[in-house]
C-alpha positions in Angstrom: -65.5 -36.0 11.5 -65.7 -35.8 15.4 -63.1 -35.8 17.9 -63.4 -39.1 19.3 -63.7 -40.4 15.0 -60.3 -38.7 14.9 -58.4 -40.1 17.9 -59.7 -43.5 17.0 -58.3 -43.1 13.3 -55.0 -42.2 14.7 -54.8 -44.9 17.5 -55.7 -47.4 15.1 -52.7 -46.4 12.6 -50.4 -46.3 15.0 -51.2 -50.0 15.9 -51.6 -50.9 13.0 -49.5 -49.9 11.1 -46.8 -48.4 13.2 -47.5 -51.5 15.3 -47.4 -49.8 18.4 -48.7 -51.2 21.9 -52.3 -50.2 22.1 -51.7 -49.5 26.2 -48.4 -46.9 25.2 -51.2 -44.4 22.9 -51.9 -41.8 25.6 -53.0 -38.5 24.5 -49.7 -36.8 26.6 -47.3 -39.9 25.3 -44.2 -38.4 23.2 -43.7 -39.6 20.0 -40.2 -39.8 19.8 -39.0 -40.3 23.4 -42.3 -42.5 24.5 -43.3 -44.4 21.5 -40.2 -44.2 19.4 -41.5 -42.8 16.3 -38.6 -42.3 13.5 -37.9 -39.9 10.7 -39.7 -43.1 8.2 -42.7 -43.3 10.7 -43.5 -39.7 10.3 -43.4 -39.7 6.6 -45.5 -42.5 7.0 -47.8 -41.1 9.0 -47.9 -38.0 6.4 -48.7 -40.2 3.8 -51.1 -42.2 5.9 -53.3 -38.7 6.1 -53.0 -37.4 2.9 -54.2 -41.0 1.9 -57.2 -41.3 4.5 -58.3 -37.8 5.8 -58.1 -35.9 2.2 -55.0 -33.2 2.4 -51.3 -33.1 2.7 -49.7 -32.0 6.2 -46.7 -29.7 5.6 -42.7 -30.8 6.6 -42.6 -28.0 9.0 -45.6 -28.1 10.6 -44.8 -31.9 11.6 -42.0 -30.6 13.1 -44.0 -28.9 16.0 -46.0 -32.5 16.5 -44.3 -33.8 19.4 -47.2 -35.5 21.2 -50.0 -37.8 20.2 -52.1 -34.9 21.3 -50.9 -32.6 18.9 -51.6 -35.0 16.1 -55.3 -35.1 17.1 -54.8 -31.3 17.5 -53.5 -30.8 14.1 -55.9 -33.0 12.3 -58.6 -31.7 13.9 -57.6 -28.1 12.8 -56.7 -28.5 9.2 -59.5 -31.7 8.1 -61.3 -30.2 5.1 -64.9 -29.4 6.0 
């Protein structure tokens, strides 16, 4: 899966299903403070990759995702070959 495949996946989740403002999905946007992503929208979103992208982000390394950024980042990263 490329880049761009993986930024799409996660923009379209987030509107989706998060139901966020397509316009408010910036690469640098917070996702606490700027799109106000909860506790329940994380697990969500844990759920949503383990479902859709084939293995099981870890509690603690969600913890460091602050930015949408870092969820493209950390996708990218640990996506099984």
């Amino acid at each position: 899966m490329t880049r761009e495949e993986i930024e799409q996946r996660v923009n379209r989740f987030f509107i989706e299903t998060l139901e966020f403002e397509e316009s408010v999905i910036m690469p640098d946007a917070y996702l606490k403070e700027d799109l106000g992503m909860t506790s329940v929208d994380v697990v969500e979103m844990r759920l949503h990759i383990y479902k859709h992208l084939g293995f099981q982000p870890q509690k603690k390394d969600m913890m460091n995702i602050r930015t949408v950024r870092d969820v493209y980042d950390y996708i990218e990263q640990h996506l099984p070959k």
